[in-house]
DRENTOR-421447 format. One record per residue (C-alpha): y negated, x negated, z; residue number from 1. Coordinates in Angstrom, 3 decimals, padded with zeros to 6 digits. Layout:
BEGIN
R       py       px       pz num
R        Y        X        Z NUM
...
//
This chain:
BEGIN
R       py       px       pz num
R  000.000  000.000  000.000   1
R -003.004 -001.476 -000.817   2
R -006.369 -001.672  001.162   3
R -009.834 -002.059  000.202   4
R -009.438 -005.269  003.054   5
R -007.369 -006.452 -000.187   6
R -009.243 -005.901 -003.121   7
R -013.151 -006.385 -001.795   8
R -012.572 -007.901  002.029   9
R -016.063 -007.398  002.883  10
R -018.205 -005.007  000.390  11
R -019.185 -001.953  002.092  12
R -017.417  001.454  001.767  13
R -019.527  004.854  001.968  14
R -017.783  007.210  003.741  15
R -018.371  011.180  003.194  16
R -016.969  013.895  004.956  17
R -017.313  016.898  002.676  18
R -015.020  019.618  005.311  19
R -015.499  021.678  008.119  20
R -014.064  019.759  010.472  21
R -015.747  016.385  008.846  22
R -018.063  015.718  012.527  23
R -014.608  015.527  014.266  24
R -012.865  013.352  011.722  25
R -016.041  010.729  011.564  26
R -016.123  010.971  015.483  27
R -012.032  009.796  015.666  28
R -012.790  007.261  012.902  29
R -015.507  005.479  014.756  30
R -013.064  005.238  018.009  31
R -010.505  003.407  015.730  32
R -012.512  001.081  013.917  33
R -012.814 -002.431  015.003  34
R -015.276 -005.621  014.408  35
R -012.662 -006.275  011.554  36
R -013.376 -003.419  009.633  37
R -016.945 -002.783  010.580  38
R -017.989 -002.750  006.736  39
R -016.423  000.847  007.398  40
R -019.835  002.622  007.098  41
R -018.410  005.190  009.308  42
R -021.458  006.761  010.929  43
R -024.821  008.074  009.291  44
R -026.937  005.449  010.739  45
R -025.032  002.896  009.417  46
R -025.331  003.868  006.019  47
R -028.814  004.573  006.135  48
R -029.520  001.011  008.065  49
R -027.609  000.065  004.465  50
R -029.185  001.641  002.188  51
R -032.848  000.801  003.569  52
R -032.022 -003.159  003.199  53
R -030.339 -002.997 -000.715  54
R -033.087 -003.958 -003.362  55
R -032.932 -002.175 -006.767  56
R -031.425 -004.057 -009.738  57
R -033.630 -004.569 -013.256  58
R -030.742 -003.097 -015.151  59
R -028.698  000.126 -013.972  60
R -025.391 -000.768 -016.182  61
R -023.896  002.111 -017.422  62
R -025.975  004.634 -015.817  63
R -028.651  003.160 -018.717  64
R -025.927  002.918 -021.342  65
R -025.979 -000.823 -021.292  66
R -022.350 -000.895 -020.346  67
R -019.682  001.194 -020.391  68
R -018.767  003.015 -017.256  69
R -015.316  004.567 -016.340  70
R -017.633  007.169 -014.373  71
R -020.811  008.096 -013.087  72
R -019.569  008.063 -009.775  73
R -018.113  003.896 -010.095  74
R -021.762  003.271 -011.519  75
R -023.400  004.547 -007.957  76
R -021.290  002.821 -006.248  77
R -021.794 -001.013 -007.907  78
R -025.314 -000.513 -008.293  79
R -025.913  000.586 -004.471  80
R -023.306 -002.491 -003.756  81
R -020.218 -000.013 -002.048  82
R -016.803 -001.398 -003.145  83
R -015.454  001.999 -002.157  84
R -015.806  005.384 -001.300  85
R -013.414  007.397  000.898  86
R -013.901  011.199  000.956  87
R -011.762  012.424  004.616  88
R -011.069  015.726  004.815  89
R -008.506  017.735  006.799  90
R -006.057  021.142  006.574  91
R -004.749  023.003  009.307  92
R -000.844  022.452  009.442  93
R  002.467  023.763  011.374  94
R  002.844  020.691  013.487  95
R -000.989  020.685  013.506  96
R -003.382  018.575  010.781  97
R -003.393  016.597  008.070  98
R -005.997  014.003  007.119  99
R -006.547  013.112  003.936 100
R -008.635  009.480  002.797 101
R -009.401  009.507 -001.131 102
R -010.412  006.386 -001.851 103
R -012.857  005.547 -005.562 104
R -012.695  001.893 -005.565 105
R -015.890  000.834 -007.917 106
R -013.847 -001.378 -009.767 107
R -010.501  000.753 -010.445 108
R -009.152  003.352 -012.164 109
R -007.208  004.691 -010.224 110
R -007.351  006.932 -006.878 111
R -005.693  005.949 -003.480 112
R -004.617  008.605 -001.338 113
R -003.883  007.782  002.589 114
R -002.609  010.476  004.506 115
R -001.993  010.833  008.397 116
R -000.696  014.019  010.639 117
R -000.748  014.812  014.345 118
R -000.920  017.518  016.430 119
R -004.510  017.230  016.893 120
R -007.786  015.970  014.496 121
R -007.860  012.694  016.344 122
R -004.408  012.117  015.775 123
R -003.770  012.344  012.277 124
R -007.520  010.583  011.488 125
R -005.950  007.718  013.496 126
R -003.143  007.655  011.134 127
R -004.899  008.088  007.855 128
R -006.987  005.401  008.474 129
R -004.259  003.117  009.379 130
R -002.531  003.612  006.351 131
R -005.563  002.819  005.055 132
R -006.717 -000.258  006.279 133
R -002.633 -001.327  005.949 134
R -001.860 -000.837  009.580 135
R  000.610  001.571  011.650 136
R  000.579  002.371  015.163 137
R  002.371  001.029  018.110 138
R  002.236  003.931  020.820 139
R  003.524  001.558  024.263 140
R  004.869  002.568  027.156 141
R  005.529  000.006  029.804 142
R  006.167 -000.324  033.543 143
R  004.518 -001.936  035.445 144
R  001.141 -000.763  033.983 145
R -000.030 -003.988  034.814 146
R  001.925 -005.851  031.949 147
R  000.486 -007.078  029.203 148
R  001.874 -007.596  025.075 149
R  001.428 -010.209  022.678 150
R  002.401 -009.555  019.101 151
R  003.804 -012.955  016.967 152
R  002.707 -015.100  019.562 153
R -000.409 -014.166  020.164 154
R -002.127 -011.791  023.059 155
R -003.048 -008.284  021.817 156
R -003.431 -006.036  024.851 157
R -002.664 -004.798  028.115 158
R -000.946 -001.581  030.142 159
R  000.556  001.535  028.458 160
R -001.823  003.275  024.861 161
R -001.594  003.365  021.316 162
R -002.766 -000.248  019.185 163
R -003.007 -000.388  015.464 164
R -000.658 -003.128  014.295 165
R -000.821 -004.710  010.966 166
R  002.103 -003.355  008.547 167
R  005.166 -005.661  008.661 168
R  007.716 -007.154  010.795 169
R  006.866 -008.818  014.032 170
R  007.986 -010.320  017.765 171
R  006.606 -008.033  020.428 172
R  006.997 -010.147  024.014 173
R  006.033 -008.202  026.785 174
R  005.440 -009.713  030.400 175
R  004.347 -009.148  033.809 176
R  003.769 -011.362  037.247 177
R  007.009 -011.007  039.220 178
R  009.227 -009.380  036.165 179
R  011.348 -010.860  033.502 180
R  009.882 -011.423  030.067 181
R  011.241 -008.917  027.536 182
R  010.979 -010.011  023.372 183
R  012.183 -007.980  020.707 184
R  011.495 -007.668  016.804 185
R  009.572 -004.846  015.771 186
R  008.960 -003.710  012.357 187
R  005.272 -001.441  011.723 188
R  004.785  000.604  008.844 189
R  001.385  001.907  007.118 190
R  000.186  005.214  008.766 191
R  003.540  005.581  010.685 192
R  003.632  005.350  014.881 193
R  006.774  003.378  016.443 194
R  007.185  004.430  020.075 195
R  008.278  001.905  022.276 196
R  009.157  002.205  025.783 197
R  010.142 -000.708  028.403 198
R  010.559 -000.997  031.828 199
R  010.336 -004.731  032.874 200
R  013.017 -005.770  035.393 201
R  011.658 -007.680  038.374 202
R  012.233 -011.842  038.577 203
R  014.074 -012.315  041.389 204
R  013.213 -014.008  045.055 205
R  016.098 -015.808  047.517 206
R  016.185 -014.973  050.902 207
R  018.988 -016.570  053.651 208
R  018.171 -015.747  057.287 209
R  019.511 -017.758  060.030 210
R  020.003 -015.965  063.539 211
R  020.201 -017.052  067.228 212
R  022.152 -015.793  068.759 213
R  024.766 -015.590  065.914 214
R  025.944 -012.220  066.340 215
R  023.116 -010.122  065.195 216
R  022.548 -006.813  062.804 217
R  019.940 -007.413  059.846 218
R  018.241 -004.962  057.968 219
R  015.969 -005.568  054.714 220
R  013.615 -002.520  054.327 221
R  016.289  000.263  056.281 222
R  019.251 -001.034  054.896 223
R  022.063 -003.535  056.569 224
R  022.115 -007.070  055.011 225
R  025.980 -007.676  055.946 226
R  025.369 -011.332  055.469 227
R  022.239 -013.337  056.152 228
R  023.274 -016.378  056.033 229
R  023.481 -016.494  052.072 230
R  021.476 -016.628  049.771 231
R  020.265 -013.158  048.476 232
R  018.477 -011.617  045.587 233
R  015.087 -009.944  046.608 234
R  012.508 -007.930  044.786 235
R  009.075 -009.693  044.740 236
R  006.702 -008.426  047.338 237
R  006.058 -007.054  050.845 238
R  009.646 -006.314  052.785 239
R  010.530 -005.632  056.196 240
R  012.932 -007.826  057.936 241
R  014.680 -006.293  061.400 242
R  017.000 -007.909  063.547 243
R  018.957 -006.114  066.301 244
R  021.547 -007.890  068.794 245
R  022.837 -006.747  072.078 246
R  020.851 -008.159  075.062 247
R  018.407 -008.505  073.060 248
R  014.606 -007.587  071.890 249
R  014.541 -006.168  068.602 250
R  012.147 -007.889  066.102 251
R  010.814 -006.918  062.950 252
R  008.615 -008.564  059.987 253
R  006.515 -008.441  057.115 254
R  008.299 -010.754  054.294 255
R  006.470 -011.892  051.206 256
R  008.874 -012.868  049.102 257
R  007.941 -014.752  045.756 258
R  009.812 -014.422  042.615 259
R  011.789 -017.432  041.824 260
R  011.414 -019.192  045.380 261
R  014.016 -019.471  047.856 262
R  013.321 -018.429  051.615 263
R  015.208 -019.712  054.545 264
R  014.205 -017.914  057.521 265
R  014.912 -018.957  061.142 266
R  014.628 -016.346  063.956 267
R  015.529 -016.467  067.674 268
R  015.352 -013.160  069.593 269
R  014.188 -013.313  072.729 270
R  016.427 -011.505  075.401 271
R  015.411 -008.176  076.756 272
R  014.182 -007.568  080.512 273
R  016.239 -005.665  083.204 274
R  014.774 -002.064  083.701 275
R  012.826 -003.140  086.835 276
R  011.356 -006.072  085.403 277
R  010.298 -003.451  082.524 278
R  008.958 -001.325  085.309 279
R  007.337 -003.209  087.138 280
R  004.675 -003.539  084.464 281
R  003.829 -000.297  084.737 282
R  002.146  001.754  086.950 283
R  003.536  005.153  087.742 284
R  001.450  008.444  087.841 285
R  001.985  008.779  091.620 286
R -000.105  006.181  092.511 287
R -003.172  007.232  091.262 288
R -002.651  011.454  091.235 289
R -004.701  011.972  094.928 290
R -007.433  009.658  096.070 291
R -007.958  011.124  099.819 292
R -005.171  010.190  102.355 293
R -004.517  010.867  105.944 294
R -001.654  008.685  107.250 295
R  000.261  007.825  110.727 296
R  001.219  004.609  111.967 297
R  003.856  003.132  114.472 298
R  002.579 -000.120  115.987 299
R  004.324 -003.363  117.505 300
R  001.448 -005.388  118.805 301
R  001.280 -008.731  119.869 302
R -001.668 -009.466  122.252 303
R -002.129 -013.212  122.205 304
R -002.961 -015.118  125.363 305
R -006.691 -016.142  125.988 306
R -009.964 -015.960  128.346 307
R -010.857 -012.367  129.756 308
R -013.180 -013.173  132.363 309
R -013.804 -009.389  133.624 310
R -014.827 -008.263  137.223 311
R -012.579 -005.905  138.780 312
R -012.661 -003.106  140.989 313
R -012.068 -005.278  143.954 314
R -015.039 -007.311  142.741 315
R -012.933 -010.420  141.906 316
R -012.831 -011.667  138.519 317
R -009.721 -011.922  136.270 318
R -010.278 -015.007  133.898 319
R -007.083 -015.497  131.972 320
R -004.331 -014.163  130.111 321
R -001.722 -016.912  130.365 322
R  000.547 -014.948  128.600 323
R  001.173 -012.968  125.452 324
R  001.523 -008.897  125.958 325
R  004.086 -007.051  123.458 326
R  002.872 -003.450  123.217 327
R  003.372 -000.485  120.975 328
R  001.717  002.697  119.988 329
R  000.405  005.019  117.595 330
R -002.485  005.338  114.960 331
R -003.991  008.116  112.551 332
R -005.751  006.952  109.581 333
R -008.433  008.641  107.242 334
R -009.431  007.303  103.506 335
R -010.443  007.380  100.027 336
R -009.193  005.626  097.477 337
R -009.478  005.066  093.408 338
R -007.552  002.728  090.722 339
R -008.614 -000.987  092.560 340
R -010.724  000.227  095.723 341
R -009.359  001.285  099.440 342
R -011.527  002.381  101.809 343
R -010.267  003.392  105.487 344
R -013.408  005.817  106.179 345
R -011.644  005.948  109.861 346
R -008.754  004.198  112.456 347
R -007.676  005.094  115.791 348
R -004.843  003.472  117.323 349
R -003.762  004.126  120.819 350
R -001.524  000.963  122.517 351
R  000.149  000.416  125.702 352
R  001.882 -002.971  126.948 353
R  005.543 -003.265  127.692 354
R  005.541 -006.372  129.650 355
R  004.564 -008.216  132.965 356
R  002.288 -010.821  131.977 357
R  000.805 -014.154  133.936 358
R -003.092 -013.978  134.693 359
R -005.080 -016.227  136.385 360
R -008.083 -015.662  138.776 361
R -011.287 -017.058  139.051 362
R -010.259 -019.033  142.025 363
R -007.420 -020.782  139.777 364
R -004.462 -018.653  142.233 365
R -001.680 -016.368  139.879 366
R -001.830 -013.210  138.975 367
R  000.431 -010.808  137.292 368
R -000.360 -008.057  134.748 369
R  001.474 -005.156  135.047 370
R -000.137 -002.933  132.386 371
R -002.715 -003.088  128.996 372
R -003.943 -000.079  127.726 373
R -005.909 -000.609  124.287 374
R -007.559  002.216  121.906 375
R -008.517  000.442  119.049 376
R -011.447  002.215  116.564 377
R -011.684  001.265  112.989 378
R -014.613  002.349  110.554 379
R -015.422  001.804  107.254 380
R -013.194 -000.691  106.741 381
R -013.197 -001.626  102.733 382
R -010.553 -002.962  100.467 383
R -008.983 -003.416  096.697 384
R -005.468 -002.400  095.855 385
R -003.443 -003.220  092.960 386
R -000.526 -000.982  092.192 387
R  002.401 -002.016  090.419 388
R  005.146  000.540  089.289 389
R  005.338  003.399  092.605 390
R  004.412 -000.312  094.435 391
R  001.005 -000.328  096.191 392
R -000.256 -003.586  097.005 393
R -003.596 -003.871  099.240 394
R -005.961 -005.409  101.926 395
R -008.381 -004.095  103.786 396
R -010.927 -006.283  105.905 397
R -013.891 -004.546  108.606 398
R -015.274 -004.676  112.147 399
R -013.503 -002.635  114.529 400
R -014.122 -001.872  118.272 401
R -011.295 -002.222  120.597 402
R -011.360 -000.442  124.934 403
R -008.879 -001.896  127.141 404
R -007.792 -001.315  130.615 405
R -006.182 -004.075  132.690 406
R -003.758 -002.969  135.739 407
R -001.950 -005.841  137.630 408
R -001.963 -007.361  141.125 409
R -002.812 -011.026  142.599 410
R -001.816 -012.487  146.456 411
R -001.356 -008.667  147.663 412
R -004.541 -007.370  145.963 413
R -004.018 -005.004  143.147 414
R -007.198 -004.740  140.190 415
R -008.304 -002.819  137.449 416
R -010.600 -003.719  134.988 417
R -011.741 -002.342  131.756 418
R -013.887 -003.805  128.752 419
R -014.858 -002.978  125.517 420
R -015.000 -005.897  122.718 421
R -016.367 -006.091  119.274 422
R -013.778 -007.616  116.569 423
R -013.035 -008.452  112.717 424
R -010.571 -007.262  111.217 425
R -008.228 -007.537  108.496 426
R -005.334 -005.742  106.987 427
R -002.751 -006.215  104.267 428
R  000.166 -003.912  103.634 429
R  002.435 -002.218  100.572 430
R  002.761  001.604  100.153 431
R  005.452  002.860  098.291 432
R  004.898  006.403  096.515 433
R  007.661  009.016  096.183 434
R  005.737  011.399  094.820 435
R  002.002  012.264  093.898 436
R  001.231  013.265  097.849 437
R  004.026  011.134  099.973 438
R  003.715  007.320  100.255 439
R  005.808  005.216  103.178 440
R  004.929  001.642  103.998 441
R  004.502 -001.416  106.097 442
R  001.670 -003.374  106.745 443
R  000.246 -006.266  109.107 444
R -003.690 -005.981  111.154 445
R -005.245 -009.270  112.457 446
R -007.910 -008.721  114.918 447
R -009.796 -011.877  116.621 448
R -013.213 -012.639  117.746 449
R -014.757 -016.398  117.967 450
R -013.594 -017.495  121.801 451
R -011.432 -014.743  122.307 452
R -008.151 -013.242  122.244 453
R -006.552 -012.572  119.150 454
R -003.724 -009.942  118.362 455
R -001.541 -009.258  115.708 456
R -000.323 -006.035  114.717 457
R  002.689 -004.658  112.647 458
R  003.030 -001.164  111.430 459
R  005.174  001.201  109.453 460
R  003.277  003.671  107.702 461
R  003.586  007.394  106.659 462
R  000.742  008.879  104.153 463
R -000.095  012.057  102.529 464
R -002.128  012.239  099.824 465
R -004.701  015.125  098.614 466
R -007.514  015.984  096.197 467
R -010.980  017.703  098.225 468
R -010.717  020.051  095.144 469
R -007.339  021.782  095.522 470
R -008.163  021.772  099.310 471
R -011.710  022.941  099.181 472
//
């Protein structure tokens, strides 16, 4: 089939459009022209940006009978300097339209007649004018859209559409990043469309995985890999590696593997914690559910020897303790507290001594103490907790006031004295929660003042818990 690319490669051709649907057919032919074929003068203003720039020649040839012309038409044309003209008109058909190019070549006899069809105008303009440039059309389908074609060597597009070929045979070689080239021969006709479609198989990764411990389950995106160890083919990309083994954390991973690379992975799973290890790093609801708290407390006190120095009734003084007093009692506590504070808004502890104890007077002669009475009064004290699982951890540290009563005798005299004392104090204890209102613990109070007697207290503790809004 011959082209006017064949006969005059770069004369212009006047197009004309002389049907109904002739805006439609020039609008598809200006899509499919390309820089090759741009002496196409498709469009209006390209002709008449032509015709503007063409000077007139002194003689008119044949139209002025000074040579003989085939027709008047073939005159026009070689004086205005066209090497063609196409006339493109169209006719409605059952699978849709037909285009029709007829070509007057200015320096031929003979008509050409190109010819396309598709189900719409577009289509079958596409097609005519392939057949008449001497091209056909290569309608591509490939996956991934990303790929790209080259035809004979030589790059000629990219992702899935329709190309004009030249007519002939060819090599298409199709490739993408991560897939296996594909090559095949192709043969194009004029004005005919080849469908192709290909679906580019991936290139290949290697992946071995090598466990500790030994025994382990593998999975590569949800599904078992029965043997790690070798070498396996893998997809290019993103995957997700899992490893499961009794004992054991699981662990999972973002793999990139990369096509044509080997990966040898190493992986050592770290052993799982015992439930109360797991536990412990939580804290439980309980803990935190009431703030207010009201609690009672069984003491075992230890009064430590030291100076007195108090007047009795018989208006002799008692100066020392020489000897520790064991004691027990009772205490009520009131409090508040939030997620790190504890404040004891009030303590009152009543003690009573279990033992004879040495004293000695103020003239240096021995004394015995039969009893100690104590009430001890804490307020405000102010502390931090930390809770760990239903665990409470906390300290508490204040000034306290403490009223004790002395009862003893000394070479046939018995005394009584009493005294009240300033002290600081500290506390630190655990609570343990067994539900949002009942905690039980344990706990240990130093009291001591400079230059006088210390004591040390140990307690069990009870505790109920509440919220001033469900009470109120």
């Amino acid at each position: 089939m011959v082209s006017l690319a064949h006969s005059t490669p770069k004369a212009p051709v006047y197009w004309n459009y002389p049907g109904p649907n002739g805006d439609k057919i020039r609008a598809a032919l200006a899509v499919e022209r390309t820089d090759e074929h741009a002496h196409h003068l498709i469009l209006p203003d390209e002709l008449d940006a032509y015709l503007s720039d063409i000077p007139l020649p002194e003689r008119f040839d044949c139209l002025d009978d000074s040579k003989v012309c085939e027709s008047e038409a073939q005159g026009v044309l070689r004086l205005l300097g066209f090497g063609a003209r196409v006339d493109a008109d169209s006719r409605r058909t059952d699978q849709g339209y037909e285009v029709t190019l007829e070509m007057t070549l200015a320096d031929g006899v003979d008509k050409k007649i190109f010819k396309g069809s598709g189900s719409t105008i577009e289509d079958a303009s596409s097609g005519a004018f392939a057949a008449l440039i001497g091209q056909g059309t290569l309608l591509l389908e490939v996956n991934p859209k990303t790929a790209s074609f080259r035809i004979d060597g030589k790059p000629y597009g990219q992702g899935s559409g329709k190309y004009l070929i030249p007519a002939g045979k060819h090599t298409l070689t199709i490739e993408a990043e991560n897939h296996q080239l594909t090559e095949e021969p192709i043969e194009i006709r004029p004005s005919e469309t080849l469908k192709i479609v290909v679906k580019l198989a991936a290139a290949f990764g290697r992946l071995s995985l090598k466990t500790t411990p030994e025994k382990t389950t593998v999975f590569i995106d949800g599904t078992e890999w029965t043997n790690p160890t070798e070498l396996k083919d893998v997809e290019p990309g993103q995957h997700i590696i899992r490893v499961e083994a009794p004992g054991h954390e699981a662990f999972s991973q973002n793999v990139t593997i990369r096509a044509g690379v080997e990966h040898a992975l190493k992986l050592k799973l770290v052993p799982s914690e015992p439930i109360w290890r797991t536990a412990m790093k939580t804290v439980h609801k309980h803990t935190h559910a009431n703030p207010w708290y009201v609690g009672l407390q069984l003491h075992t006190v230890s009064a430590r020897s030291g100076g007195i120095n108090l007047k009795t009734t018989q208006n002799f003084e008692m100066k020392d303790l020489a000897e520790s007093v064991g004691m027990l009692g009772l205490g009520v506590n009131v409090g508040w507290r939030s997620k790190h504070l504890d404040i004891l808004g009030l303590g009152l502890s009543f003690q009573n001594g279990l033992n004879e104890a040495k004293v000695i007077m103020d003239d240096d002669s021995p004394g015995r103490l039969d009893t100690l009475d104590r009430t001890m009064m804490r307020i405000g004290w102010f502390g931090l907790r930390y809770p760990i699982w239903r665990i409470d951890a906390y300290t508490l540290a204040g000034l306290g006031l403490a009223f004790e009563t002395f009862e003893g005798g000394a070479v046939n005299r018995s005394f009584r004295a009493t005294t009240t004392r300033l002290f600081v104090g500290s506390e630190f204890g655990l609570r343990y929660s067994f539900s949002d209102n009942w905690f039980a613990g344990s706990s240990i109070i130093l009291d001591y003042w400079p230059d006088d007697r210390p004591s040390i207290t140990w307690t069990m503790n009870g505790e109920y818990a509440f919220d001033l809004n469900g009470v109120l």
